[in-house]
N, C-alpha and C positions, 0 to 999 in steps of 0.2 A: 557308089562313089562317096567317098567321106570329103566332109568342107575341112578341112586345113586352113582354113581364112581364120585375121587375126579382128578381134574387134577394137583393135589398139589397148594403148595401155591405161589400163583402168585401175592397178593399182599398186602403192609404191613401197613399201617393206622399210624402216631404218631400223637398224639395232644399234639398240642403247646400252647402258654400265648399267641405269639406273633409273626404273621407270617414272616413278613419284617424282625424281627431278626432270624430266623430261616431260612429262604430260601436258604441265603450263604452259611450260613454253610452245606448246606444238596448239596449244588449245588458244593462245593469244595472237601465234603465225596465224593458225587458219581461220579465227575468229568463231570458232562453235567448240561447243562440248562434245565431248568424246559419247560416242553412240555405242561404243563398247569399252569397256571396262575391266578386264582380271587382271588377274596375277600373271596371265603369260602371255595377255595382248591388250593393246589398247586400241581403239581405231576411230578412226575420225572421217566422216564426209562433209568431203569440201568439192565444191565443183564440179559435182559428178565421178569424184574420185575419190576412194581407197586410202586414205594414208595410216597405216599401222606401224606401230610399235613394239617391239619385239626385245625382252631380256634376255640376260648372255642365256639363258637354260632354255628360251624358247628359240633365238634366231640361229642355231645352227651350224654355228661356223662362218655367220654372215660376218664380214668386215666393215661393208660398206651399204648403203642405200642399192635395195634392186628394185628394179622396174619388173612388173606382173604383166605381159599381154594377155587378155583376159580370147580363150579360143574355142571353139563349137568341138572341138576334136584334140584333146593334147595328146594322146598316141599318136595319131597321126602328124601333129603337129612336131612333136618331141624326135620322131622318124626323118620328119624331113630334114630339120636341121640339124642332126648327127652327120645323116647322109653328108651334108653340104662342108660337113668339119668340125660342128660344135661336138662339145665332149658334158655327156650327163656328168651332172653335180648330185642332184638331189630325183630319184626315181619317183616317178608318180605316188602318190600318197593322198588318203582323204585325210584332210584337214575339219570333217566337221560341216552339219547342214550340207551336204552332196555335194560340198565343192573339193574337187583336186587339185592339187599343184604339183609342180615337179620344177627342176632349175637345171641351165645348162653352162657350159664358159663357150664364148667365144675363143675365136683363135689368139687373138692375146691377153686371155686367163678373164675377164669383163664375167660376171653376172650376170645374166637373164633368167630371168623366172615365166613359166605358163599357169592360167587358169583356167580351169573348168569347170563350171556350175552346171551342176545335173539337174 
């Protein structure tokens, strides 16, 4: 049996126009320094959580801030909520260090993102 359990959301995606103008500001919100740095993401822990940054070349077609439920299983995960209506966005994919994501809509068009750390 595969776990399909979600471990909630751990972390948050924005895409931006413009990285360099956006880093400060997201570095003075969360009150720490960015704990990662390039040219195609920036990322910050805050609270136990995830907050990355994302330029037009790396976020994908992102319009708006998504939410990442971070999950033991994203096929299975990605499976069940197709089943239930959602419509894949973005197919599983390594992103780097063993982790996977993939993204779906909800039924009225909403962004959710899965992760998966191997």
């Amino acid at each position: 049996m595969t776990d399909s359990s979600t471990e909630g959301i751990k972390t948050v995606l924005h895409p931006v126009s413009d990285l360099a103008a956006a880093k400060p500001v997201y570095a003075a919100l969360l009150g720490v320094e960015p704990m990662a740095d390039t040219p195609y993401y920036v990322g910050f822990e805050a609270a136990g959580q995830q907050i990355g940054l994302l330029p037009p070349d790396s976020h994908q077609g992102m319009t708006t801030p998504v939410a990442f439920w971070h999950v033991a299983d994203l096929e299975a995960k990605l499976a069940e909520v197709t089943a239930a209506g959602a419509k894949v966005k973005q197919t599983p994919h390594d992103v780097g260090g063993g982790r996977v994501v993939a993204s779906f809509t909800d039924p009225d068009g909403n962004e959710l993102g899965l992760i998966q750390d191997k």
